[in-house]
OpenMM code with the backbone's topology and positions (N, CA, C; nanometers):
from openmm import Vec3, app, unit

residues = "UNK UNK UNK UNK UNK UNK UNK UNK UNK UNK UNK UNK UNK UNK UNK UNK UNK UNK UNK UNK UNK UNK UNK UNK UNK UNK UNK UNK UNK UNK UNK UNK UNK UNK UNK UNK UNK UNK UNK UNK UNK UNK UNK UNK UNK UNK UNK UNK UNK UNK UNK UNK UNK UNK UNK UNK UNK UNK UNK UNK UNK UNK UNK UNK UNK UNK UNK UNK UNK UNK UNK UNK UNK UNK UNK UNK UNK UNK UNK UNK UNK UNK UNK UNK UNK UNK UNK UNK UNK UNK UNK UNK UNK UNK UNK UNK UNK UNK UNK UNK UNK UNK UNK UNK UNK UNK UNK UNK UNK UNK UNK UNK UNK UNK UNK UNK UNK UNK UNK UNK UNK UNK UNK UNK UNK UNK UNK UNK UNK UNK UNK UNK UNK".split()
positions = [
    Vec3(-0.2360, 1.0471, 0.7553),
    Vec3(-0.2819, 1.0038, 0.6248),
    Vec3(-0.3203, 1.1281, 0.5459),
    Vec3(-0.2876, 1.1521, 0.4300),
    Vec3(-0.3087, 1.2848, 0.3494),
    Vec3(-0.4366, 1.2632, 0.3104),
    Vec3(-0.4789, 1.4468, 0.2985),
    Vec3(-0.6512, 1.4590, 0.2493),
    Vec3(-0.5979, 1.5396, 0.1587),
    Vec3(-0.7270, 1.5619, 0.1136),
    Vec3(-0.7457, 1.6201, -0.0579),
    Vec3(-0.6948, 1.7638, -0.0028),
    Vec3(-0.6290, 1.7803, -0.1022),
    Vec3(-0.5994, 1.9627, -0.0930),
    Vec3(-0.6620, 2.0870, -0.0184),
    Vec3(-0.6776, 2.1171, 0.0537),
    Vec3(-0.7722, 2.2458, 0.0902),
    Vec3(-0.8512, 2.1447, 0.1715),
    Vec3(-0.8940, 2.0344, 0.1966),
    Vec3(-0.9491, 1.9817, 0.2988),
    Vec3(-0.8530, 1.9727, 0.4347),
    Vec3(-0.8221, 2.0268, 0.4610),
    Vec3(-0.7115, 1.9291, 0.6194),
    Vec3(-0.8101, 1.9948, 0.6974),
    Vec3(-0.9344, 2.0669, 0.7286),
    Vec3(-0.9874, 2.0536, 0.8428),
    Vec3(-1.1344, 1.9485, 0.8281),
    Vec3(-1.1320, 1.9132, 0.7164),
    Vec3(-1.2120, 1.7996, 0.7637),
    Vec3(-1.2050, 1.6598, 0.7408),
    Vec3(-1.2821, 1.5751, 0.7901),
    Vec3(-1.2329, 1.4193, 0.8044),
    Vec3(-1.1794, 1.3549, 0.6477),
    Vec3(-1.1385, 1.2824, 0.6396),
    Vec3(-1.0711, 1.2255, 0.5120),
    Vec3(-1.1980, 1.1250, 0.4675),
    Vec3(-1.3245, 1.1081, 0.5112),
    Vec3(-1.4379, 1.0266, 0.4948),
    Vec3(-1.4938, 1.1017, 0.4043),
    Vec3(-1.4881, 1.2229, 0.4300),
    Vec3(-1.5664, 1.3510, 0.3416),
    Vec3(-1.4906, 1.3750, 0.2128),
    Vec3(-1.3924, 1.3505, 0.2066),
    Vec3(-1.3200, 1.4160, 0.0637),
    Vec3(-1.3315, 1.2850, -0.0331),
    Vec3(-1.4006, 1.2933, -0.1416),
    Vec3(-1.4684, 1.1805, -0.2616),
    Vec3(-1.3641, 1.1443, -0.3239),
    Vec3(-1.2437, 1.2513, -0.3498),
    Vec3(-1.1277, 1.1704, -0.4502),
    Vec3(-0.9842, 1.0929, -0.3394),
    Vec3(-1.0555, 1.1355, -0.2033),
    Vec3(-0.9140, 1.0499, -0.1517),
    Vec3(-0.9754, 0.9629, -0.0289),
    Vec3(-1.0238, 0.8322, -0.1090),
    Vec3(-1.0928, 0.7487, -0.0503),
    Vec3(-0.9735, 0.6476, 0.0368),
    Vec3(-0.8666, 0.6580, -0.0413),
    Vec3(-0.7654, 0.5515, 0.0523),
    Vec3(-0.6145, 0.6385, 0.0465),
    Vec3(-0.5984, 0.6728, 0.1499),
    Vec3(-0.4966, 0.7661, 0.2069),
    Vec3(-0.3178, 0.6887, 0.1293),
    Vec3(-0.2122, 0.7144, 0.0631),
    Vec3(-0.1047, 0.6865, 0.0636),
    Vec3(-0.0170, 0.7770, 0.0713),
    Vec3(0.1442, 0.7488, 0.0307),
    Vec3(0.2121, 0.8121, 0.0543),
    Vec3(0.2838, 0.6996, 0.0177),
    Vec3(0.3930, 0.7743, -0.0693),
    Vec3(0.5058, 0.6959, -0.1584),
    Vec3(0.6388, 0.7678, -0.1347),
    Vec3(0.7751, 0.7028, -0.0740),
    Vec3(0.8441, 0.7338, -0.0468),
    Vec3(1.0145, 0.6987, -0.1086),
    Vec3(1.0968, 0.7148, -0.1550),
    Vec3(1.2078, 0.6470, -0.2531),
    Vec3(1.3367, 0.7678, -0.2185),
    Vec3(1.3834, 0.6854, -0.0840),
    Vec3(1.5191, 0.7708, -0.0548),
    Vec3(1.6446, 0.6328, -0.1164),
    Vec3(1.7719, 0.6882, -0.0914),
    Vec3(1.8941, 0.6441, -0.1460),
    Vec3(1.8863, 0.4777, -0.0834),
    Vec3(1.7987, 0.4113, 0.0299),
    Vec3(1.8455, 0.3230, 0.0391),
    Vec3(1.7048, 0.2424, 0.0417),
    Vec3(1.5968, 0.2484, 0.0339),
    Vec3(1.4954, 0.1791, 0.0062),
    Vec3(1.3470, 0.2736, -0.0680),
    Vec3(1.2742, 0.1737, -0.1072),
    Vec3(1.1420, 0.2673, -0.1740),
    Vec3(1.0312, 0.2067, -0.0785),
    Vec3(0.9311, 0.2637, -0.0393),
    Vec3(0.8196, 0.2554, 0.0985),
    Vec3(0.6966, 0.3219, -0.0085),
    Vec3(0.5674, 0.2364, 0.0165),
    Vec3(0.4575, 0.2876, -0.0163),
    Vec3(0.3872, 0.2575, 0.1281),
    Vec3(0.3165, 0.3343, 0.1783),
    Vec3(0.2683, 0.3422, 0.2998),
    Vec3(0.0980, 0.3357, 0.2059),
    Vec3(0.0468, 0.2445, 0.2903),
    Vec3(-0.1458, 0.2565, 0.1772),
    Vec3(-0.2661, 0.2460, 0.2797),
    Vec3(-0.3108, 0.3253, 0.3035),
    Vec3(-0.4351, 0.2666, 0.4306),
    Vec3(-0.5359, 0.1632, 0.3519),
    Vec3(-0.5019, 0.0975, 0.4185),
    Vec3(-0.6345, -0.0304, 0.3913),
    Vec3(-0.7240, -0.0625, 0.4888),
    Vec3(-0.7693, 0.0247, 0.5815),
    Vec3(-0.8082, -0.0580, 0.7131),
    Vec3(-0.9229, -0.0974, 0.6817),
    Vec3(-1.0095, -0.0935, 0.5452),
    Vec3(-1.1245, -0.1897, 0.5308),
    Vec3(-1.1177, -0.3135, 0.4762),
    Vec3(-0.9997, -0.3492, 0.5053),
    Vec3(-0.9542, -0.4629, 0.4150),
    Vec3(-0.8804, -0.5402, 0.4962),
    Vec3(-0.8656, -0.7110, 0.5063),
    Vec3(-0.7876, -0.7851, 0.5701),
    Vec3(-0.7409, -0.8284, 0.4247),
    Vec3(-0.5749, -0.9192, 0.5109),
    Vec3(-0.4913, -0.9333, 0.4563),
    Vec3(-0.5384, -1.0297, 0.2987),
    Vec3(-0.6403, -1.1251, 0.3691),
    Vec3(-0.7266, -1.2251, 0.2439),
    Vec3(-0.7840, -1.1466, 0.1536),
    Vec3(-0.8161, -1.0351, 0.1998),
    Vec3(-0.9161, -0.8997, 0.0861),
    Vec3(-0.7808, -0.8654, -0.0288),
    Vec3(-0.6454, -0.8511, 0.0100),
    Vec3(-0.5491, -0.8042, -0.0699),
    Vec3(-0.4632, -0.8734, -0.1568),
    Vec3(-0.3990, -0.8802, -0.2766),
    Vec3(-0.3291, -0.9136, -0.3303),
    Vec3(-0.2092, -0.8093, -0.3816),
    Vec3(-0.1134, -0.8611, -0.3749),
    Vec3(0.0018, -0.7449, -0.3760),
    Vec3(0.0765, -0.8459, -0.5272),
    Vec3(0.1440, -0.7376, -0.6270),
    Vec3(0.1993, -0.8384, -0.6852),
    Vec3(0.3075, -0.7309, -0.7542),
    Vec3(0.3978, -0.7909, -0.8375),
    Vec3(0.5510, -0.7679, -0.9210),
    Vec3(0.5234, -0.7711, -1.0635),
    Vec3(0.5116, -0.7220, -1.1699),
    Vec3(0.4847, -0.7087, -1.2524),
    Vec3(0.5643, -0.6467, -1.3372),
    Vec3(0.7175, -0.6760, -1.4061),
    Vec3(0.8544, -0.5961, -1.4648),
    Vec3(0.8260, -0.5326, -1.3609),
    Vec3(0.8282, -0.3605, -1.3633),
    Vec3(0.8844, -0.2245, -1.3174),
    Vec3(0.7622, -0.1617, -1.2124),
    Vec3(0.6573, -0.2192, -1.2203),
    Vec3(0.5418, -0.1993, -1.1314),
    Vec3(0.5214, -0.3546, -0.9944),
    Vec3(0.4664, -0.2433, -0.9485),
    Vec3(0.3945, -0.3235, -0.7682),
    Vec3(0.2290, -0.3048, -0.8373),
    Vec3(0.1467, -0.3725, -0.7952),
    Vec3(-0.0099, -0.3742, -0.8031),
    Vec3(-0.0426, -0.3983, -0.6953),
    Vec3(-0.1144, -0.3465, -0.6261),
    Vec3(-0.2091, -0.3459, -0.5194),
    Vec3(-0.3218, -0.3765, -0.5268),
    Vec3(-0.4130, -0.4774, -0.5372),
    Vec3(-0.5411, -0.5446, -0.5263),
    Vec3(-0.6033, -0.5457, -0.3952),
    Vec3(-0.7295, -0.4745, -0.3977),
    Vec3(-0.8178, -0.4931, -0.2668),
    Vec3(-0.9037, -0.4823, -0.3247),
    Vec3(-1.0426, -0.6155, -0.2610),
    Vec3(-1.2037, -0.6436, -0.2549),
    Vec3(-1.2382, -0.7154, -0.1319),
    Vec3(-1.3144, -0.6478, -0.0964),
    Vec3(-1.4209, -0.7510, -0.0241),
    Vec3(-1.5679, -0.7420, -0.0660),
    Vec3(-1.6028, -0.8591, -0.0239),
    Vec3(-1.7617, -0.8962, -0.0340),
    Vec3(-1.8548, -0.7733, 0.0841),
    Vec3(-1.9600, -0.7978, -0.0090),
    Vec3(-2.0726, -0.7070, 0.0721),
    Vec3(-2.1294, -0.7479, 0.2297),
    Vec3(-2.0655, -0.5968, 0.2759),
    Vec3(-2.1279, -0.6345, 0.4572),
    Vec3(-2.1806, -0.5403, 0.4778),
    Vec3(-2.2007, -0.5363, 0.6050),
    Vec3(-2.2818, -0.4539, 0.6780),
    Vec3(-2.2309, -0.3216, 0.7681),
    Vec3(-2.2185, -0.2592, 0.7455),
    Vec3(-2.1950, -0.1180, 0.8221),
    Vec3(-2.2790, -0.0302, 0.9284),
    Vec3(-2.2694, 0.0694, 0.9674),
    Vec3(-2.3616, 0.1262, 1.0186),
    Vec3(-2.4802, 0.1902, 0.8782),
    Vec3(-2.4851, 0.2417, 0.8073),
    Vec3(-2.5305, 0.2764, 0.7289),
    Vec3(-2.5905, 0.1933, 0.6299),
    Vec3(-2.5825, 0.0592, 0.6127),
    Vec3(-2.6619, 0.0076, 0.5336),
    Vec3(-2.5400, -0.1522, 0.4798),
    Vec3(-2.5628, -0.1639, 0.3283),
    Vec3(-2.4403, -0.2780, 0.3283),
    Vec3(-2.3751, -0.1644, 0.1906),
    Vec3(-2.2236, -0.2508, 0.2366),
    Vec3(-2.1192, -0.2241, 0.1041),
    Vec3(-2.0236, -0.2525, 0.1022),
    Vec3(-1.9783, -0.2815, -0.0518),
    Vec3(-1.8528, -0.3240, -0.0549),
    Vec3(-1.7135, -0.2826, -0.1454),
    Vec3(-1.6078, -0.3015, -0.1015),
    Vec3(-1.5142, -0.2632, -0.1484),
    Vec3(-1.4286, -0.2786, -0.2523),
    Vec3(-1.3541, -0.2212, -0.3645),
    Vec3(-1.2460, -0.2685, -0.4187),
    Vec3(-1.2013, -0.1290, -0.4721),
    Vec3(-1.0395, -0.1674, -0.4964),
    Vec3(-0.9447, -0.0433, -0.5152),
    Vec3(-0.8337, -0.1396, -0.5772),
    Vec3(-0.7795, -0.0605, -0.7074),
    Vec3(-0.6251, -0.0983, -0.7463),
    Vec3(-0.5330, -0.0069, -0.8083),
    Vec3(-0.4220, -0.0179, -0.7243),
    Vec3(-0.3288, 0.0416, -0.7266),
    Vec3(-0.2361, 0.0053, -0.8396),
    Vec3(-0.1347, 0.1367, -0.8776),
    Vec3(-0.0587, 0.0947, -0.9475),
    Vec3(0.0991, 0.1542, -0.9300),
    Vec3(0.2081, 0.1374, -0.8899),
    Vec3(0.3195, 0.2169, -0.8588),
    Vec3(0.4401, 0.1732, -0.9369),
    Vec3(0.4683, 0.2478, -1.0092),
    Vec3(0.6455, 0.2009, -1.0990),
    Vec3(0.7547, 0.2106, -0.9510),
    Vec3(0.8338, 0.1054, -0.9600),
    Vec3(0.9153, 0.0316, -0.8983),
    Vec3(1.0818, 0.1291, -0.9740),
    Vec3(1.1293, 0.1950, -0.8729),
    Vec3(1.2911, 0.2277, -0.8885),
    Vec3(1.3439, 0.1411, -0.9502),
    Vec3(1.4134, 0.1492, -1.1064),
    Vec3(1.5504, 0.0522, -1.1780),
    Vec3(1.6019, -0.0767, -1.0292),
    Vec3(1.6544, 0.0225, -0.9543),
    Vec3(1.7459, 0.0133, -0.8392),
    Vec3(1.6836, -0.0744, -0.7418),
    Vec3(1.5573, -0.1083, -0.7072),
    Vec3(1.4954, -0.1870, -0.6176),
    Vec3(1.5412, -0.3566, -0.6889),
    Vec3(1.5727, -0.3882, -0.5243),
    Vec3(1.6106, -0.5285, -0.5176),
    Vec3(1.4638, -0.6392, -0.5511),
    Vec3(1.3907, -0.6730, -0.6255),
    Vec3(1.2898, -0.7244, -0.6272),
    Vec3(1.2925, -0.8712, -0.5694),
    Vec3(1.3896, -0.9070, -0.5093),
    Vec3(1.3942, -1.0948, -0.4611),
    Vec3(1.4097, -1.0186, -0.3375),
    Vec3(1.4205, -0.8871, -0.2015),
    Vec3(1.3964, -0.8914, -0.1308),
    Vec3(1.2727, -0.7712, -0.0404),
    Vec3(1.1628, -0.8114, -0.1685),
    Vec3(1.0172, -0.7188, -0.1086),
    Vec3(0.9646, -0.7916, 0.0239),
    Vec3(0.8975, -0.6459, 0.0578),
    Vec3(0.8103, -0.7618, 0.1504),
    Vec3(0.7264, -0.6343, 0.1689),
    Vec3(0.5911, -0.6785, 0.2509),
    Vec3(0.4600, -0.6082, 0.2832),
    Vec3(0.3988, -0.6516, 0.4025),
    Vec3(0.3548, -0.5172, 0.4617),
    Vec3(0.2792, -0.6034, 0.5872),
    Vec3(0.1579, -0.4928, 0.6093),
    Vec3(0.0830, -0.5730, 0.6633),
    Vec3(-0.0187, -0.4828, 0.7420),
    Vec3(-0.0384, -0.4628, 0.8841),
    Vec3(-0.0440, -0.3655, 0.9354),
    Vec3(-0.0615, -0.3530, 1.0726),
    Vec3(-0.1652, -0.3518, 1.1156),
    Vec3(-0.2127, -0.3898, 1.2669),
    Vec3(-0.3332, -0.3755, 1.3504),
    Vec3(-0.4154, -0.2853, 1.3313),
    Vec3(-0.3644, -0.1303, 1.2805),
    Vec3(-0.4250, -0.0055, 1.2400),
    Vec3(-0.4722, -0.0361, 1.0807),
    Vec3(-0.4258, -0.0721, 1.0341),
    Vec3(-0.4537, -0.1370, 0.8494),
    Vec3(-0.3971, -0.0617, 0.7618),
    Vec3(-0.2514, 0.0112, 0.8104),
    Vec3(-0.1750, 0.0411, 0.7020),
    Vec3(-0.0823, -0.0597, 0.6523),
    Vec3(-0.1134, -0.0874, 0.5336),
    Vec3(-0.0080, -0.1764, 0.4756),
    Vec3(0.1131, -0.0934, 0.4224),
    Vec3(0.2371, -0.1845, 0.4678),
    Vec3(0.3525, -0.1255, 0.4082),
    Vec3(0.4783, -0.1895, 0.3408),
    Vec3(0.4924, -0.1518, 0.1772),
    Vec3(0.5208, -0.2066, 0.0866),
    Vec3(0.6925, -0.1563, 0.0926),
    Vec3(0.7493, -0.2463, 0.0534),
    Vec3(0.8825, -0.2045, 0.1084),
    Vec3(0.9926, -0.2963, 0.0650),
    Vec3(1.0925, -0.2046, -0.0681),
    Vec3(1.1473, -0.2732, -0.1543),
    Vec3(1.3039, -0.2063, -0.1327),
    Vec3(1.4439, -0.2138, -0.0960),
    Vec3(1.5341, -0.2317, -0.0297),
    Vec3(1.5799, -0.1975, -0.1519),
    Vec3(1.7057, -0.0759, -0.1744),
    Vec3(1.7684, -0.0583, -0.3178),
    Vec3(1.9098, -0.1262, -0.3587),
    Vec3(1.9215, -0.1753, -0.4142),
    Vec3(2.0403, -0.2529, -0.4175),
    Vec3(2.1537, -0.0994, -0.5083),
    Vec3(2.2961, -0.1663, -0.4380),
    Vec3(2.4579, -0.0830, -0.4611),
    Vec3(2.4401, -0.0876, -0.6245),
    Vec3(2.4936, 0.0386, -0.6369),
    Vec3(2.4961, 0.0986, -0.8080),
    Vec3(2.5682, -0.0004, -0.8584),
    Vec3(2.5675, -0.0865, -0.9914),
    Vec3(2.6837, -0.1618, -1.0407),
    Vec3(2.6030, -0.2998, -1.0236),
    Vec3(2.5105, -0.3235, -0.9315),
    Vec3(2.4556, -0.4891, -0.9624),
    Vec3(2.3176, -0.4524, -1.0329),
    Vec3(2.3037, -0.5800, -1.1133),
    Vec3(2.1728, -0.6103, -1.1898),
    Vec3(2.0676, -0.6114, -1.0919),
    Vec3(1.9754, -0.5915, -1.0770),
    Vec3(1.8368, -0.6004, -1.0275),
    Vec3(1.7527, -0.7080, -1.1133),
    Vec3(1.6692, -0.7939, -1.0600),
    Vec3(1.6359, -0.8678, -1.1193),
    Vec3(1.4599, -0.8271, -1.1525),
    Vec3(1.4038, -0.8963, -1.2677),
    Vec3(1.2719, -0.8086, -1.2869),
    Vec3(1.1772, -0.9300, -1.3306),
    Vec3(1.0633, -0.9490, -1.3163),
    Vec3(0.9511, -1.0403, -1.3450),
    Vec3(0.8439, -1.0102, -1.2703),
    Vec3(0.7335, -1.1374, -1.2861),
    Vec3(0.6147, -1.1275, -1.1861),
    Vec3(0.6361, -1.2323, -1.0752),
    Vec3(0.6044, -1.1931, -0.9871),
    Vec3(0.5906, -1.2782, -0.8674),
    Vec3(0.4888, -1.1986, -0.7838),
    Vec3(0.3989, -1.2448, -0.7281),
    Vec3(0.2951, -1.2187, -0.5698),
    Vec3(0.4169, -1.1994, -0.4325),
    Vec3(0.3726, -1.0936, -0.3790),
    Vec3(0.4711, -1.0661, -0.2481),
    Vec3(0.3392, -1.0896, -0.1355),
    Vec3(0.3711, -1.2065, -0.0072),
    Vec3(0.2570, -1.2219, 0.0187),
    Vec3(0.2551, -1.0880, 0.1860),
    Vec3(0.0866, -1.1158, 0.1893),
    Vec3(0.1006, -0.9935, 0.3118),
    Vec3(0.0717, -1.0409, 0.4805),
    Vec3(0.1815, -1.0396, 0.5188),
    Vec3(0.1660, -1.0493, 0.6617),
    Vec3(0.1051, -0.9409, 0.7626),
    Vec3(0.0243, -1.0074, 0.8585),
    Vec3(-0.0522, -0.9053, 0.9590),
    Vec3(0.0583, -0.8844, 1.0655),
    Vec3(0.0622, -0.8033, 1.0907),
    Vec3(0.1374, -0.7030, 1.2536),
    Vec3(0.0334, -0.6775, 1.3474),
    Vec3(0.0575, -0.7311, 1.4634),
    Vec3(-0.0094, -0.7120, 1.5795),
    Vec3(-0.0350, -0.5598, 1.6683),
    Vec3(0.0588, -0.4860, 1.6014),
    Vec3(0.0889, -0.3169, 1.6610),
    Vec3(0.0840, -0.2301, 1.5182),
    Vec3(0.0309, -0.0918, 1.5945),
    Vec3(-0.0253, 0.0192, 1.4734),
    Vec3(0.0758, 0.0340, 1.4013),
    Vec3(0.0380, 0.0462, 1.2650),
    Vec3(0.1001, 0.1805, 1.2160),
    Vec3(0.2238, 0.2769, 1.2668),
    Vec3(0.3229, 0.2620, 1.2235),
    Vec3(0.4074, 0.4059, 1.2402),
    Vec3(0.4389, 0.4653, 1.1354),
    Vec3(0.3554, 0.4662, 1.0094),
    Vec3(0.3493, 0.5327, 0.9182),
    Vec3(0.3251, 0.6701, 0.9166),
    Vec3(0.4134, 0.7758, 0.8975),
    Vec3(0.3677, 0.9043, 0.8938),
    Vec3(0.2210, 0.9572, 0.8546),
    Vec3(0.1916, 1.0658, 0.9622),
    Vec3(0.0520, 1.0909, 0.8876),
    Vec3(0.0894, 1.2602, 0.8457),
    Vec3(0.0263, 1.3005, 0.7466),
    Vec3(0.0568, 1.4450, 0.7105),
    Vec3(-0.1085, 1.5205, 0.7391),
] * unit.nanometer
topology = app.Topology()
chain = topology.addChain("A")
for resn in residues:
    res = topology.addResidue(resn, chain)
    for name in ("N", "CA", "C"):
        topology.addAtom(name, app.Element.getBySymbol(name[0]), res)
């Protein structure tokens, strides 16, 4: 999971501007957003389609930690490749709590289709094989 610049020897808890680790990826045959969420279950998230953007929604309610109570929210925002097939997204989260967003590019020459729709998020029973840098 990437840390803030000039931090890689210390924990990614410590660095204030990179509170939730990603990594966005868009080779010739699909586009991948890799997002750590591990304070978040799948009910905490909303993922959605919006024309040319993905949105990423995460909250949860106030709990309890070692340190006292608190709670979460974060939203994302990522422009979506011309080229991404949008009728075959999908997202999941793994046991580790990287969710991974993952939109399949369709052959040069067909229309891509564009609107809003919610992509819903399924849990995975096994970690992460999301690159970590």
């Amino acid at each position: 999971v990437p840390v803030h610049p000039g931090d890689s020897h210390r924990p990614r808890t410590l660095c204030p501007t990179c509170v939730f680790g990603f990594q966005v990826r868009s080779d010739r045959d699909k586009f991948v957003i890799f997002l750590d969420v591990k304070h978040f279950s799948p009910e905490d998230l909303t993922v959605k389609v919006q024309e040319d953007f993905v949105e990423i929604h995460g909250k949860h309610n106030e709990r309890q930690d070692d340190h006292g109570y608190i709670s979460r929210e974060f939203h994302r925002r990522y422009r979506l490749p011309s080229n991404v097939d949008q009728s075959a997204l999908s997202c999941t989260l793994s046991a580790d709590g990287m969710l991974t967003f993952t939109g399949p590019k369709i052959q040069t020459g067909l229309e891509a289709t564009h609107g809003e729709r919610a992509i819903p998020v399924s849990r995975e029973e096994k970690p992460s094989s999301a690159p970590s840098s």
